[in-house]
C-alpha positions as semicolon CSV with decimal commas, in nm:
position;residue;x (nm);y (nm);z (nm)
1;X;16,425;-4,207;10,490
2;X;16,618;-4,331;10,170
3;X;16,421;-4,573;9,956
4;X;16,514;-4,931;9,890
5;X;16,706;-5,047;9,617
6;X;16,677;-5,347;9,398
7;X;16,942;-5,487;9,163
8;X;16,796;-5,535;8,812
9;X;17,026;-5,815;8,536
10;X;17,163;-5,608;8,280
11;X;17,029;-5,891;8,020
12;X;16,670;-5,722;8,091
13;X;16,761;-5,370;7,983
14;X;16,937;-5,461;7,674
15;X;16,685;-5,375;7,374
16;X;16,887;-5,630;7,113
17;X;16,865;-5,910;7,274
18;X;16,909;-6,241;7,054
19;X;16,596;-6,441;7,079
20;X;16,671;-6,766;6,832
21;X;17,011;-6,839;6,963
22;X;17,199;-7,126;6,784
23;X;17,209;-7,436;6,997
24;X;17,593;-7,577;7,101
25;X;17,624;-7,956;6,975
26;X;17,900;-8,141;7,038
27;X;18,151;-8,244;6,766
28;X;18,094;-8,610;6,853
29;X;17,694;-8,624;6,813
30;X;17,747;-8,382;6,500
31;X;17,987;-8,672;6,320
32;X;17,699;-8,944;6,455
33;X;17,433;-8,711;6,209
34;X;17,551;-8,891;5,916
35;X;17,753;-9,184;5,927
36;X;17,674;-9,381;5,695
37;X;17,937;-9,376;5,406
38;X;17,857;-9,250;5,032
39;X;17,737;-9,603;4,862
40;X;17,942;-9,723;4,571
41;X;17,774;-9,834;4,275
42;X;17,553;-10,109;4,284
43;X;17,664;-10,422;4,116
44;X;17,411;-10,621;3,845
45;X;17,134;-10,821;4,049
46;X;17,311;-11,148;3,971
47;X;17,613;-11,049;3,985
48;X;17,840;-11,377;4,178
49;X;18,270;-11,308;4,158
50;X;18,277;-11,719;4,257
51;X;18,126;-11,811;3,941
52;X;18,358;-11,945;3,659
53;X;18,405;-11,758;3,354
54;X;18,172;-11,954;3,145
55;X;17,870;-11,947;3,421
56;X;17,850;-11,574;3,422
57;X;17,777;-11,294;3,169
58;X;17,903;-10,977;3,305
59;X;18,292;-10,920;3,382
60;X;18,461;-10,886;3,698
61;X;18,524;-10,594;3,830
62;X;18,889;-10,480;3,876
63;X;18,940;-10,598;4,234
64;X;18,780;-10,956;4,162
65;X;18,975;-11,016;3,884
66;X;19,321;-10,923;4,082
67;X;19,160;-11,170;4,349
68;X;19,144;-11,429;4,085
69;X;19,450;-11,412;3,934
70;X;19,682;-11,751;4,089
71;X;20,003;-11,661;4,217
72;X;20,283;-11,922;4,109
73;X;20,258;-12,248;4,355
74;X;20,566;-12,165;4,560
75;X;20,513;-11,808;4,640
76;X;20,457;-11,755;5,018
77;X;20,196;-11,543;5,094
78;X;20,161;-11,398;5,472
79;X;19,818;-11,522;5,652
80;X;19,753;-11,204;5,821
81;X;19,681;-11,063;5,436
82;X;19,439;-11,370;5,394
83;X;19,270;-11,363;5,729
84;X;18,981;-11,148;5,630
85;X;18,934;-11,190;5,285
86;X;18,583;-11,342;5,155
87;X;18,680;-11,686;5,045
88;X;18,433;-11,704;4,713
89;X;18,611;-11,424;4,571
90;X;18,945;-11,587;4,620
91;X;19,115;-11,811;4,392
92;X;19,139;-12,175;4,438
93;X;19,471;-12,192;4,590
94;X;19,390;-11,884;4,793
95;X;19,133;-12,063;4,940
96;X;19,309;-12,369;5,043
97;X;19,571;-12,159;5,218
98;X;19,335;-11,924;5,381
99;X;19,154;-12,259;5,523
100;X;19,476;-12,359;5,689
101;X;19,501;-12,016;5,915
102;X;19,284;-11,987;6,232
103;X;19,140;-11,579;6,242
104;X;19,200;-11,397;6,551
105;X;18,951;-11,186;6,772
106;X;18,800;-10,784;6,708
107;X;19,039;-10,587;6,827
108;X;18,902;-10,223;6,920
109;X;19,123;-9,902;7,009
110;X;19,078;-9,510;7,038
111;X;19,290;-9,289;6,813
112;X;19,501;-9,077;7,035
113;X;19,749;-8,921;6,807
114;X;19,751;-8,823;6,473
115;X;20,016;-8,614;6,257
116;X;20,311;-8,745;6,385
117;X;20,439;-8,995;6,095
118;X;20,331;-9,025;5,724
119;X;20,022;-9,312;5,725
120;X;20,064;-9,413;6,106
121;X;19,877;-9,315;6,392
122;X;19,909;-9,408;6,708
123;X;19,576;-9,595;6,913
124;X;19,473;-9,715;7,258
125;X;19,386;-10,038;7,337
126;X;19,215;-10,062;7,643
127;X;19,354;-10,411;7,855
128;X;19,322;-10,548;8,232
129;X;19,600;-10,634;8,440
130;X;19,555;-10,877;8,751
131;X;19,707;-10,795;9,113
132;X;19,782;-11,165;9,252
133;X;19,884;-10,975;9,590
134;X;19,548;-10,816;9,628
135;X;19,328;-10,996;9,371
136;X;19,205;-10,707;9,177
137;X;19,194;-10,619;8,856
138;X;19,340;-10,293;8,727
139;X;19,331;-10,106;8,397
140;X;19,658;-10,139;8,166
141;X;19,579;-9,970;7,846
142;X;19,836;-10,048;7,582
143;X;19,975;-9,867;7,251
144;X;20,013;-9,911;6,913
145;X;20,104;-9,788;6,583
146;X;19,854;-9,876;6,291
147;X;19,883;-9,823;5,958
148;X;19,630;-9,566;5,785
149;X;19,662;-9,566;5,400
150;X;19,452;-9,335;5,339
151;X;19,493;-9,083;5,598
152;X;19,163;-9,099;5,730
153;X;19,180;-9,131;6,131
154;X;19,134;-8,858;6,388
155;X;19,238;-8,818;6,729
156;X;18,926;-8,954;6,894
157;X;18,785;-9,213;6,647
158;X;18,727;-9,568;6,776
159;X;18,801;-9,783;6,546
160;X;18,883;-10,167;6,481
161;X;19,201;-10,306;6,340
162;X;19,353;-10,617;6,186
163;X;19,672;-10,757;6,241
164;X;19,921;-10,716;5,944
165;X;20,309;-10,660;5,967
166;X;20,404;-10,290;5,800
167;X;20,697;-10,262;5,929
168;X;20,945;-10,334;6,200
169;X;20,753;-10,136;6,502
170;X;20,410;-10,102;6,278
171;X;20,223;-10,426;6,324
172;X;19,824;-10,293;6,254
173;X;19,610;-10,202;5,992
174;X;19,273;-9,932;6,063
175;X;19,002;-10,202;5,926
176;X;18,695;-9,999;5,982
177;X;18,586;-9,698;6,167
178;X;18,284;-9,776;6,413
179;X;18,258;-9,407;6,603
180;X;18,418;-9,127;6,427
181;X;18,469;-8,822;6,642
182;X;18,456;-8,473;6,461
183;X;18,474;-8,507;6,073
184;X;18,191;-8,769;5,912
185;X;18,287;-9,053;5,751
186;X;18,133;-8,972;5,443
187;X;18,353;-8,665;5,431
188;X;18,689;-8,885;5,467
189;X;18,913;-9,081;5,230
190;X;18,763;-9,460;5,258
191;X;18,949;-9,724;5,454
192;X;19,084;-9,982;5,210
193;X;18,883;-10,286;5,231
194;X;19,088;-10,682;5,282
195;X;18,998;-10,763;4,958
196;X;19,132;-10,445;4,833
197;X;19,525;-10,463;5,010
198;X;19,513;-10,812;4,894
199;X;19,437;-10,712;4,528
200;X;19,746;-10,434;4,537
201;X;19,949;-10,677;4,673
202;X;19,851;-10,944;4,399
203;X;19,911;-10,673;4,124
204;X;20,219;-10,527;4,246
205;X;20,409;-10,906;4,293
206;X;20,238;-11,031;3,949
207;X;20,416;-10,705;3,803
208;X;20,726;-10,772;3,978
209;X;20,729;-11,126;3,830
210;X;20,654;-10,992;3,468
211;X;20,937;-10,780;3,471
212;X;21,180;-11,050;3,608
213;X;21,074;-11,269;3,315
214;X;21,151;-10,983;3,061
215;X;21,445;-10,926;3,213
216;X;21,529;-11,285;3,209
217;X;21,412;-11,318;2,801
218;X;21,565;-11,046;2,694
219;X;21,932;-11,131;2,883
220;X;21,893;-11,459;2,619
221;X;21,854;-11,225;2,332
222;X;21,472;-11,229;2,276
223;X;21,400;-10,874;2,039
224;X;21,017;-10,860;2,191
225;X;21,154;-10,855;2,532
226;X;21,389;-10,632;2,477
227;X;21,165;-10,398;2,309
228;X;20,874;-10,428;2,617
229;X;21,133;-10,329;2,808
230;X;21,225;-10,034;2,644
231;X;20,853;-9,930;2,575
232;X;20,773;-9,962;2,971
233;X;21,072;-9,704;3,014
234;X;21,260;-9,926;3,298
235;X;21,591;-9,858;3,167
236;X;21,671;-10,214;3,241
237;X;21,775;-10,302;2,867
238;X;22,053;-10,116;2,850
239;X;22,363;-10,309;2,738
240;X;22,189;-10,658;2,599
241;X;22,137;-10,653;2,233
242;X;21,893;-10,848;2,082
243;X;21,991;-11,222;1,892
244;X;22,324;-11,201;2,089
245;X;22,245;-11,369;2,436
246;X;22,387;-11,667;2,616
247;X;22,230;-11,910;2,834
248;X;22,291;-11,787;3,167
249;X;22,475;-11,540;3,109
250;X;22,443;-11,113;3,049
251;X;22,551;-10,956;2,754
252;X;22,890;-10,701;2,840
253;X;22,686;-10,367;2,935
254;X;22,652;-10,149;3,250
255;X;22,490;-10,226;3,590
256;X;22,132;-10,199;3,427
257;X;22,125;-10,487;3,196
258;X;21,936;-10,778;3,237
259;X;22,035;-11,068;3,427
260;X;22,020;-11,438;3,418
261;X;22,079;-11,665;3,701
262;X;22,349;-11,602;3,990
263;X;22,659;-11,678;3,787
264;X;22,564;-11,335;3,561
265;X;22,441;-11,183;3,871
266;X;22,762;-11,217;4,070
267;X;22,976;-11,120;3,707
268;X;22,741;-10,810;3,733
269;X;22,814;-10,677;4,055
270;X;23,202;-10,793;4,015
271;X;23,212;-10,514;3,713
272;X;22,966;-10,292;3,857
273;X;23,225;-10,262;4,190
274;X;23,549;-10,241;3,916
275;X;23,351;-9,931;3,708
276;X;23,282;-9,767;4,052
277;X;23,672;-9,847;4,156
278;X;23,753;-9,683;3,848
279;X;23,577;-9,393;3,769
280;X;23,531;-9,293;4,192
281;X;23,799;-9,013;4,333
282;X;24,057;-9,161;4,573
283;X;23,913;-9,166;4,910
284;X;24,111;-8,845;5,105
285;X;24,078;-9,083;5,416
286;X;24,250;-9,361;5,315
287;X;24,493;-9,148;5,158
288;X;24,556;-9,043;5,498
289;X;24,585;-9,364;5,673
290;X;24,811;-9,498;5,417
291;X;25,054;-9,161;5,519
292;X;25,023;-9,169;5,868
293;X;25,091;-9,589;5,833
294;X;25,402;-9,493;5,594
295;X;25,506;-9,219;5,885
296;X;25,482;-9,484;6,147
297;X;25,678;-9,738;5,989
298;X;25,967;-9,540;5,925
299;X;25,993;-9,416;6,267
300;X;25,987;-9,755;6,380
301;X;26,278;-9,892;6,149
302;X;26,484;-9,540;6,280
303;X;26,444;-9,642;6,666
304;X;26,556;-10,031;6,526
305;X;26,826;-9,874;6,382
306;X;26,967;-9,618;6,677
307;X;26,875;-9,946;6,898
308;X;27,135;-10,170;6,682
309;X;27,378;-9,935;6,681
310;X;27,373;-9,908;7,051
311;X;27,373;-10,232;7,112
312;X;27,708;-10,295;6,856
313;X;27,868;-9,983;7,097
314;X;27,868;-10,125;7,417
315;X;27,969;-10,465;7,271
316;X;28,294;-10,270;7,172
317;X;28,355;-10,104;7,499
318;X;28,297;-10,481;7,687
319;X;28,547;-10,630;7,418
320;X;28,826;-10,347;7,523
321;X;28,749;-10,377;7,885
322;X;28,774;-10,733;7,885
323;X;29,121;-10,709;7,697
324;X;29,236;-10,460;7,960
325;X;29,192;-10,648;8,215
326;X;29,339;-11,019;8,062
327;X;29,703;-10,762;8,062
């Protein structure tokens, strides 16, 4: 009589067997370990941006002082780059126009894809949509593309945006990442703060200005425009000599010079178009229209021609057959 048999796991015969085995956690509660962000440096104990220059005794700090600069009174400035700025640090008129704009509510999404386009991912929002025919609600998630500056989003982040018109089809801006998924926060580029896009934005168009009043200066013959000009390495004072402007008008030079109002503006582009006329190659496709038009026309006057001289033969053979007859 054969003896039973019992199956013994092969996990009880191995003599290595790994005792302290590491534990599997899940990307999303290993990003949740440590998100809070890497504080920046902490600012003097009474430090106050709204305070006027005389009040306080410390200096502003880059960002407040962009904030403070005015912009000139008729410069439009969009609301959506106002909306969530912190109204002491703004400037006066700032203020007044950010008062006039009514903010809109959190709006919260779920990065889905990533990689795609340069500084634009595309998120989730989650929505509701209503059945009138059996009065229920259903879920209509709906997608966007938001702008990421710094390249900071991954697929799976939830995150909350502001409204702020990038471009034609790009009509978001990430404002602050509330779950990450996967990488820390502390380990990613940080999201650019309101206060911060409106500061770049205040630099860049008080640059922009600057420049258009050199430009302007040194088209009347100013030397120290000219020469700021030439020492920011813009190229743009090529062709205007110094002591030899004219109101409203460019000095004779080439498409860079600087320009004064839109009678030396339209003068410009009228020489810049005869220079290019000038100096281009003929176009080989016109050249080719203008022979195939050339081709045309001349068969055209030949069939005119062969069609008059038809026309004066059988007038000839009528005449003689009409003469015939009359005898």
């Amino acid at each position: 009589m054969s003896t039973p048999t019992f199956p013994i796991p092969l996990r009880l015969l191995s003599r290595h067997r790994v005792q302290d085995k590491a534990q599997h956690i899940c990307r999303r509660c290993l990003s949740l370990q440590s998100t809070q962000p890497s504080t920046p440096p902490t600012p003097p104990p009474n430090y106050n941006p709204s305070l006027a220059f005389s009040a306080r005794q410390y200096p502003l700090s880059p960002i407040d002082r962009a904030l403070k600069r005015p912009l000139p009174g008729t410069h439009h400035i969009r609301p959506q780059l106002l909306m969530h700025v912190d109204p002491a640090k703004l400037h006066s008129s700032d203020r007044a126009r950010q008062e006039k704009n009514a903010s809109h509510k959190k709006i919260l999404g779920v990065v889905v894809r990533t990689g795609r386009m340069d500084k634009t991912v595309t998120v989730r929002i989650p929505g509701q949509r209503w059945d009138g025919r059996i009065k229920k609600h259903f879920s209509a998630p709906t997608q966007h593309l938001v702008h990421d500056p710094a390249s900071s989003l991954l697929p799976g982040d939830v995150i909350s945006l502001h409204r702020l018109r990038v471009s034609s089809t790009v009509h978001h801006v990430v404002a602050e990442i509330i779950t990450p998924f996967g990488k820390p926060i502390s380990e990613r580029p940080p999201i650019p703060t309101p206060e911060e896009r409106f500061a770049a934005y205040k630099t860049a168009r008080l640059a922009k200005l600057e420049r258009r009043k050199l430009r302007r200066e040194a088209g009347e013959g100013k030397e120290e425009a000219v020469a700021e000009l030439k020492a920011l390495g813009l190229g743009t004072a090529e062709g205007v000599d110094a002591s030899k402007g004219a109101k409203g008008r460019t000095q004779a030079g080439s498409v860079k010079s600087a320009v004064t109002g839109s009678v030396a503006q339209a003068e410009a582009s009228a020489a810049v178009a005869s220079e290019k006329a000038a100096a281009s190659k003929v176009n080989e496709r016109a050249r080719l229209n203008k022979e195939r038009a050339e081709k045309k026309k001349a068969r055209v006057e030949k069939q005119h021609a062969k069609v008059e001289e038809t026309g004066e033969e059988e007038t000839g053979e009528k005449a003689e057959t009409v003469g015939v007859n009359n005898t």
